[in-house]
ZAVEX-651329 format. One line per 8 residues: number of its first residue (from 1); for each residue x, y, z of N, C-alpha, C, O, CB. Coordinates in nm, 4 decimals, decimal comma. Glycine has a CB too. Example, Ala and Ser with C-alpha at 12.3 -4.5 7.8 and 13.67 -1.06 7.14 Angstrom:
2
1 = 1,3190 -0,5690 0,7800 1,2300 -0,4500 0,7800 1,3200 -0,3300 0,7800 1,4236 -0,3319 0,8465 1,1308 -0,4473 0,9046  1,2850 -0,2250 0,7080 1,3670 -0,1060 0,7140 1,2900 0,0030 0,7870 1,3409 0,1138 0,8039 1,4084 -0,0598 0,5725;
! end
This chain:
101
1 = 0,0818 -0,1186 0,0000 0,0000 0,0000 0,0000 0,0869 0,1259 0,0000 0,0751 0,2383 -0,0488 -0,0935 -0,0007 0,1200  0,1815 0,0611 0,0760 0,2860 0,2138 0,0989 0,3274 0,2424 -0,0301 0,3199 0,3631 -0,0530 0,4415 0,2010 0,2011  0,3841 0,1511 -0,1583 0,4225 0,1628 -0,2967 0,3579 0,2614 -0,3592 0,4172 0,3610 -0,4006 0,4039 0,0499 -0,3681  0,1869 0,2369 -0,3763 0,1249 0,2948 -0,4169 0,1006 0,3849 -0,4150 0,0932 0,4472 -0,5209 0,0809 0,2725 -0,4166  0,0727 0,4477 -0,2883 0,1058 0,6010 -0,2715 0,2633 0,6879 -0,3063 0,2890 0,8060 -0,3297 0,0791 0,6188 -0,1192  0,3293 0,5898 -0,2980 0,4645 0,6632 -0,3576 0,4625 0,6604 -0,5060 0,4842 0,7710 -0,5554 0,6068 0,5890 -0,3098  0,4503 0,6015 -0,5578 0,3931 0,5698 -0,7407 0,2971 0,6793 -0,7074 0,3690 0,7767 -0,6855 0,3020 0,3793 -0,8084  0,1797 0,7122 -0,6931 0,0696 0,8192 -0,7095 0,1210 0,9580 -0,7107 0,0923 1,0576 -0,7770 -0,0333 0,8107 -0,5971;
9 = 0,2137 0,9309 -0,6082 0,2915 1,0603 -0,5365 0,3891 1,1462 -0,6480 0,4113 1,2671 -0,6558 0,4030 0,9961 -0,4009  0,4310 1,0468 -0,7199 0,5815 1,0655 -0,8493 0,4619 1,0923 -0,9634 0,4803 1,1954 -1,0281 0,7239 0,8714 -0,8976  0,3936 1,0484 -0,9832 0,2921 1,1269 -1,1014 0,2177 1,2017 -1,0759 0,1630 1,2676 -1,1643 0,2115 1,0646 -1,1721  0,1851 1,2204 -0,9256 0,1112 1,3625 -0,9307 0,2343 1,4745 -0,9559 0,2132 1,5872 -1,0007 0,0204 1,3971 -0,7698  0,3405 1,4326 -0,9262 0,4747 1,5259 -0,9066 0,5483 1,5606 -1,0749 0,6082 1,6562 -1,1242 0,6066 1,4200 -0,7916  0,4996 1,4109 -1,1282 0,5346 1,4590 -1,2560 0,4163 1,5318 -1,3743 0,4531 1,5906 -1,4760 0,5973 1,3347 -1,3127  0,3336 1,5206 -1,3516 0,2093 1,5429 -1,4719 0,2502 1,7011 -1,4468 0,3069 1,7320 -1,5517 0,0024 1,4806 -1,4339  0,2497 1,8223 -1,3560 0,2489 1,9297 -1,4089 0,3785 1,9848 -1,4739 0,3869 2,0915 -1,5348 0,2021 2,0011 -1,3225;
17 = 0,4552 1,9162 -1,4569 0,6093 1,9122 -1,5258 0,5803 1,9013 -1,6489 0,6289 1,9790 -1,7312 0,7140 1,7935 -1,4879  0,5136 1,8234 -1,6762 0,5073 1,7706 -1,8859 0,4105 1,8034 -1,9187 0,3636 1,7699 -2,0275 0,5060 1,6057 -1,9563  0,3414 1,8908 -1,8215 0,2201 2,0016 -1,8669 0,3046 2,1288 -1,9064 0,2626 2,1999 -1,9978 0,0974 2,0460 -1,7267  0,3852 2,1505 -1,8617 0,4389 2,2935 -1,8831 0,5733 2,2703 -1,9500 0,6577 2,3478 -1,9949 0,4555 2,3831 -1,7399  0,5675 2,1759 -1,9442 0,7055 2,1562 -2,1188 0,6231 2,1686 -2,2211 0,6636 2,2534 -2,3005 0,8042 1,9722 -2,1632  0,5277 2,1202 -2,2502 0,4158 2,0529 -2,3320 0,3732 2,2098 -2,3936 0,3663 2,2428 -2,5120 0,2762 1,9496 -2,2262  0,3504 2,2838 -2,2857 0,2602 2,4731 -2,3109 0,3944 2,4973 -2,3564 0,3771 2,5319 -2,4732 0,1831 2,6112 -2,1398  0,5275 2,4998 -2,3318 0,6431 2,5755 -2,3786 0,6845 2,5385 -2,4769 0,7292 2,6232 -2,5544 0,7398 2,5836 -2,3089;
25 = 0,6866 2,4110 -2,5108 0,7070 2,3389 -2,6549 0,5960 2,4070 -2,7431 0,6518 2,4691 -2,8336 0,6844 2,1575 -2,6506  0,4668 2,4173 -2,7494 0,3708 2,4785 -2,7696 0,3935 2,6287 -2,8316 0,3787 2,6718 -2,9460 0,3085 2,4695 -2,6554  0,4434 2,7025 -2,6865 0,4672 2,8432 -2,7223 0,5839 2,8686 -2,8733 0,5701 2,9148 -2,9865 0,5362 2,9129 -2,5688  0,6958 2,8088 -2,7942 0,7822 2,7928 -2,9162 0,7596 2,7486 -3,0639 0,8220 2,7999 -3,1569 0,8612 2,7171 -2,8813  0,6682 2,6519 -3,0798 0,6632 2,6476 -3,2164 0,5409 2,7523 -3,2488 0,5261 2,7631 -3,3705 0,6423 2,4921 -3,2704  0,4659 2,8178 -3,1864 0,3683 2,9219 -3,2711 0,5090 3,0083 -3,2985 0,5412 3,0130 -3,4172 0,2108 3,0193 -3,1698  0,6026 3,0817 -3,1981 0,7080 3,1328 -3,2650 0,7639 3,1133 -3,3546 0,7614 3,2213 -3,4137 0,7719 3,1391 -3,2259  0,8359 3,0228 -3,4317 0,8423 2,9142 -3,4952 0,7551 2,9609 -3,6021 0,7768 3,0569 -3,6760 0,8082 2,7911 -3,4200;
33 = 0,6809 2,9038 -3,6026 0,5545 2,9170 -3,6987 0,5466 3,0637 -3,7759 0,5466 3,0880 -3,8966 0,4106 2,8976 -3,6041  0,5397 3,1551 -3,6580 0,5596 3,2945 -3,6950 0,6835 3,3960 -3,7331 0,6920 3,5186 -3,7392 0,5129 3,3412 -3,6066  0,7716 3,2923 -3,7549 0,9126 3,3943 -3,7985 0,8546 3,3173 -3,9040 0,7891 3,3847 -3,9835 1,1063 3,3924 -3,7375  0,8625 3,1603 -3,9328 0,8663 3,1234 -4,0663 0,8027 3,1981 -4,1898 0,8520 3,2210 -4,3002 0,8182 3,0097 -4,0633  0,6451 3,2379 -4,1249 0,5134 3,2807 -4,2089 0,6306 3,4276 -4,2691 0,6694 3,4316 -4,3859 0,3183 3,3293 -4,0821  0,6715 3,5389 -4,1608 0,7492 3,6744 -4,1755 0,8480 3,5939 -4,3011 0,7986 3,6025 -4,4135 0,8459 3,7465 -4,0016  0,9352 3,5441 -4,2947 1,0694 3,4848 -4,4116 1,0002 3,4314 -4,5258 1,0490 3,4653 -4,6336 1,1798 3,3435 -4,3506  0,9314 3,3806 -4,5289 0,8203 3,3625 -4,6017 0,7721 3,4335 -4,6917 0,7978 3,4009 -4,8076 0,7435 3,3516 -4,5433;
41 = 0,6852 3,5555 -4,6661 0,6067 3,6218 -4,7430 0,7284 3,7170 -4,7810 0,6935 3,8078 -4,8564 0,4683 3,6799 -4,6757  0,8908 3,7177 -4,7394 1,0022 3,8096 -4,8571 1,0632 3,6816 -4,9366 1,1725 3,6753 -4,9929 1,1628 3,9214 -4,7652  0,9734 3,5915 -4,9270 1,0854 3,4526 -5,0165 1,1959 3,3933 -5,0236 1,2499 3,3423 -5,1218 1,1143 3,4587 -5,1144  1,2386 3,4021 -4,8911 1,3759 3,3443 -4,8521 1,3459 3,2145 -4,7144 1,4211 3,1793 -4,6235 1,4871 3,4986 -4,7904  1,2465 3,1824 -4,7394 1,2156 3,0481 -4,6426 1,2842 2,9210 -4,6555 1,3025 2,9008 -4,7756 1,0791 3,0042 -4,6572  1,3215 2,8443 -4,5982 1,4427 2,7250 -4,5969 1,3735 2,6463 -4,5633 1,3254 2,6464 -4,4499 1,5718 2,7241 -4,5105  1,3467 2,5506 -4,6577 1,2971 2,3844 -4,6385 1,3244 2,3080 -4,4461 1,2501 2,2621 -4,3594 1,4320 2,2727 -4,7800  1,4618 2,3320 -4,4599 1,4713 2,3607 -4,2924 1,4009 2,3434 -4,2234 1,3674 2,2317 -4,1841 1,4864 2,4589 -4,2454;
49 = 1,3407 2,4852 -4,1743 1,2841 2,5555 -4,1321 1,1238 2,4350 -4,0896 1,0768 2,3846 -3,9876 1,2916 2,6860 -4,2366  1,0933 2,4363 -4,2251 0,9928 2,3833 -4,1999 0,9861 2,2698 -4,2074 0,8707 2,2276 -4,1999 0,9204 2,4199 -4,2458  1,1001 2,1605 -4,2256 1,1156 2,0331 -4,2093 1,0808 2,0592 -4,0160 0,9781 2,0238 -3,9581 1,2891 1,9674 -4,2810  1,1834 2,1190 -3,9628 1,1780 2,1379 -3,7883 1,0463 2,1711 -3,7094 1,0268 2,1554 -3,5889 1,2714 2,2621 -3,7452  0,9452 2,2293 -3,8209 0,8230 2,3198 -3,7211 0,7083 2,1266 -3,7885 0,6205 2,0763 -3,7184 0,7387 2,5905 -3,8259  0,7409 2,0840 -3,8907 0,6659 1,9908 -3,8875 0,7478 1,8662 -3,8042 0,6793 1,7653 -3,7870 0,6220 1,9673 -4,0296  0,8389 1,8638 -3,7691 0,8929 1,7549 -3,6839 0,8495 1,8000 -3,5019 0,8367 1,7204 -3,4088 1,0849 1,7475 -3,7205  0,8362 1,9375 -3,4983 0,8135 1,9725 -3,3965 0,6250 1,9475 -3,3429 0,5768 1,9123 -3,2352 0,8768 2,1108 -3,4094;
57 = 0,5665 1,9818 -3,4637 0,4309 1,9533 -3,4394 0,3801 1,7895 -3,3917 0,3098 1,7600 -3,2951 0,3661 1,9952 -3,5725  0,4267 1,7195 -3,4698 0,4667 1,5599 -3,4517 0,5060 1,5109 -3,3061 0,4650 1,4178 -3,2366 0,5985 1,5257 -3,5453  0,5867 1,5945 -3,2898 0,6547 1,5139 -3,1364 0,5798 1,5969 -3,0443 0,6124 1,5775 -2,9272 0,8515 1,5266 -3,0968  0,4875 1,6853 -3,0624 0,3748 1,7618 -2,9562 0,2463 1,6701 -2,9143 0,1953 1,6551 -2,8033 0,3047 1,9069 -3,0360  0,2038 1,6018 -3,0680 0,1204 1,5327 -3,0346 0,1099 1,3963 -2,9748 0,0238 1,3366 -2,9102 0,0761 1,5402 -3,1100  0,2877 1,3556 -3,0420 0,2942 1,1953 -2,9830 0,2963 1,2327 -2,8376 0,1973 1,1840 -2,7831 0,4456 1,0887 -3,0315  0,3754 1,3045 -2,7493 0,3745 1,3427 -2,5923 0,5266 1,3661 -2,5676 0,5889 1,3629 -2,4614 0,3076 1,2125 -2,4825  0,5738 1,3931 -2,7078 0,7780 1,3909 -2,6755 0,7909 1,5529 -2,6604 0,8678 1,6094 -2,7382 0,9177 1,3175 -2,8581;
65 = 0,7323 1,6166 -2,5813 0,7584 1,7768 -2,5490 0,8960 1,8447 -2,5539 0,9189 1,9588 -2,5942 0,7163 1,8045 -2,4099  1,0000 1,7383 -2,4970 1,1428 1,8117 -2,4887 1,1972 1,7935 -2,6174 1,2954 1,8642 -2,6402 1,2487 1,7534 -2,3759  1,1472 1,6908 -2,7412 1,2423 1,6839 -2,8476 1,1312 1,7736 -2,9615 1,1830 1,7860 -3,0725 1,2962 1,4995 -2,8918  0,9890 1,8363 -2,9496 0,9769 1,9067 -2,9836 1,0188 2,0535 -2,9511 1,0334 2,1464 -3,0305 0,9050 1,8733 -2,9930  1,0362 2,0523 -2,8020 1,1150 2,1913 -2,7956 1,2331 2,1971 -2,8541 1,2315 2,3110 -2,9007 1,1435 2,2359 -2,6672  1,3081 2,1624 -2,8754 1,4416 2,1333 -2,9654 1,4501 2,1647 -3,0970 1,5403 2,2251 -3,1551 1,4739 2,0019 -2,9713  1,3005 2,0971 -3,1600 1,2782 2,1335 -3,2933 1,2223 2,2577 -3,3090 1,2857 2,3480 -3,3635 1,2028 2,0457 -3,3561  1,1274 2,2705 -3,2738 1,0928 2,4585 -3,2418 1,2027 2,5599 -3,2434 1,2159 2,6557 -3,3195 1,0345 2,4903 -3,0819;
73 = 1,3016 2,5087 -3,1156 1,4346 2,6303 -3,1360 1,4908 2,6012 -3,2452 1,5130 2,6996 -3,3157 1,5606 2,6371 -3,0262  1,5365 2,4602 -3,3047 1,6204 2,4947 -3,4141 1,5188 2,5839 -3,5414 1,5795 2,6738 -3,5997 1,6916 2,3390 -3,4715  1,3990 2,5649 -3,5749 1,3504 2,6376 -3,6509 1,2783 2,7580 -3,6203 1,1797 2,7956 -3,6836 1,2956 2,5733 -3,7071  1,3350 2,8250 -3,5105 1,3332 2,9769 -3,5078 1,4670 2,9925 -3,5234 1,4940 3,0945 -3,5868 1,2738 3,0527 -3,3792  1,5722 2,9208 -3,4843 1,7588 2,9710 -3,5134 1,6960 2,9455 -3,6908 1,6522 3,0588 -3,7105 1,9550 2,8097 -3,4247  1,6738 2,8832 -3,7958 1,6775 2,8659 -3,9285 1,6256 2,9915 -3,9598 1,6883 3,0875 -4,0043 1,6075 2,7474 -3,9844  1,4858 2,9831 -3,9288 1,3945 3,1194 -3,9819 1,4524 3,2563 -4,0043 1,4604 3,3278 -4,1042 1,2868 3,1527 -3,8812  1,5043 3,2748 -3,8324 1,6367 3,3891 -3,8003 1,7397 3,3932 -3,9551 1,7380 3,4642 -4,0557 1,7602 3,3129 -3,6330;
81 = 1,8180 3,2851 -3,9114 1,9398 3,2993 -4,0295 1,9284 3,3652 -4,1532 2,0009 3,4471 -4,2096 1,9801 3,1762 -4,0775  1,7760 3,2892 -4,1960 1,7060 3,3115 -4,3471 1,6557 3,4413 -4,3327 1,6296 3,4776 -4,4474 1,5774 3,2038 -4,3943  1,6269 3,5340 -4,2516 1,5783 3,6760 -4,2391 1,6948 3,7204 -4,2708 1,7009 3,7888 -4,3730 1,5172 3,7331 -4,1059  1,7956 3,6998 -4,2083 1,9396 3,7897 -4,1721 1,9587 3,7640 -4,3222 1,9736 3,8674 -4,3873 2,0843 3,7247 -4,0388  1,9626 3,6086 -4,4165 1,9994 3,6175 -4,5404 1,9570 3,6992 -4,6382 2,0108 3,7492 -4,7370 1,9894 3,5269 -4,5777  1,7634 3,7053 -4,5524 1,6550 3,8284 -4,6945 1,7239 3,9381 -4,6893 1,7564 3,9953 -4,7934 1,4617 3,8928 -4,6594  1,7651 3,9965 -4,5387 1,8274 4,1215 -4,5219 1,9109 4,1625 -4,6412 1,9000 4,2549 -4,7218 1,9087 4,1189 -4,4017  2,0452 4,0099 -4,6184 2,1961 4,0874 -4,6924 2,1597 4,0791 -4,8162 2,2118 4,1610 -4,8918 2,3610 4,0113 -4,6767;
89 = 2,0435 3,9626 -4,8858 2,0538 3,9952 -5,0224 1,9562 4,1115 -5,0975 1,9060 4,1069 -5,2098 2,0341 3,8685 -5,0849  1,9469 4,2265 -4,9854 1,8726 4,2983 -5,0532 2,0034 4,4006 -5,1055 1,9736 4,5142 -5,1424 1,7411 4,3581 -4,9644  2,0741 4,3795 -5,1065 2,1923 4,4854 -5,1505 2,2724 4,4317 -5,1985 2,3356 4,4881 -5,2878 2,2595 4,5619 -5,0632  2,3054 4,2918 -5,1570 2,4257 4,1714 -5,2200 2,3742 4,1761 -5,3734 2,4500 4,1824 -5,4702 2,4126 3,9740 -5,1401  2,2869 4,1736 -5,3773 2,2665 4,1170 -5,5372 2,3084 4,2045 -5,6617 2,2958 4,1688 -5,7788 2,1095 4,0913 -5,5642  2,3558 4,3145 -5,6220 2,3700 4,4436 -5,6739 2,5237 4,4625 -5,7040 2,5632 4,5641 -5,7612 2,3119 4,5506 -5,5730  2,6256 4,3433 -5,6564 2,7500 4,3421 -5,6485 2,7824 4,2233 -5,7559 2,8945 4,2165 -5,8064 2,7968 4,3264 -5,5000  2,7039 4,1523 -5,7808 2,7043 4,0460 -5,8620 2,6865 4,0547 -6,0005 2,7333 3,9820 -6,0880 2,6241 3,9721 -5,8222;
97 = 2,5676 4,2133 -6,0162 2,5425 4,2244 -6,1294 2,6549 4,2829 -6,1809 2,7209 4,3575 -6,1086 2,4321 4,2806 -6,1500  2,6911 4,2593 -6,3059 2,8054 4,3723 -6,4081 2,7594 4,4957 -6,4735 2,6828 4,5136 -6,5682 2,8648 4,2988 -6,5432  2,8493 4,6044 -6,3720 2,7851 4,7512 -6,5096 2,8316 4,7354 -6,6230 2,9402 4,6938 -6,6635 2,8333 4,9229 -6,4927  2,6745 4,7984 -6,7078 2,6893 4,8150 -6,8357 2,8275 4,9707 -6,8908 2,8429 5,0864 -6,8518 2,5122 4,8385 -6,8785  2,8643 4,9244 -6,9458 2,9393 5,0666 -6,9538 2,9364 5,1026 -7,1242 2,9866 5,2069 -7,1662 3,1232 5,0534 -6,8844;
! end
């Protein structure tokens, strides 16, 4: 009897733990989600990107919260990169072309 209450005891102790990985894994991929949509609509979005926010959605629903949080951050670090890339090639491309003379 004594077991049992110690078993009851470790899952009442754990369920709000992988409730609130679960909301943070969560939070992170709407982030996620929402740099992608921004990189996106200037056309510099990376397959990446969204290989990670659909690997991340996947491991939300199976109940793997910490290896979707993982995937979430890496595809806000991708999304990021690919902004910083829309950035430089708004002027890079201009070095590539040859003046006419």
């Amino acid at each position: 009897m004594k077991t049992f209450f110690l078993f009851v005891a470790l899952i009442v102790a754990l369920v709000p733990k992988a409730h609130a990985q679960c909301e943070a894994a969560s939070e992170l991929l709407q982030e996620g989600q929402q740099a992608y949509q921004e990189v996106d609509a200037l056309g510099f979005a990376w397959r990446a990107t969204q290989d990670h926010l659909e690997a991340a959605e996947a491991e939300i629903a199976a109940g793997d919260c910490a290896r979707a949080s993982e995937n979430a951050q890496r595809a806000i670090k991708t999304a990021r990169a690919a902004m910083q890339q829309a950035i430089t090639e708004q002027t890079a491309w201009q070095a590539r072309v040859p003046t006419l003379k």
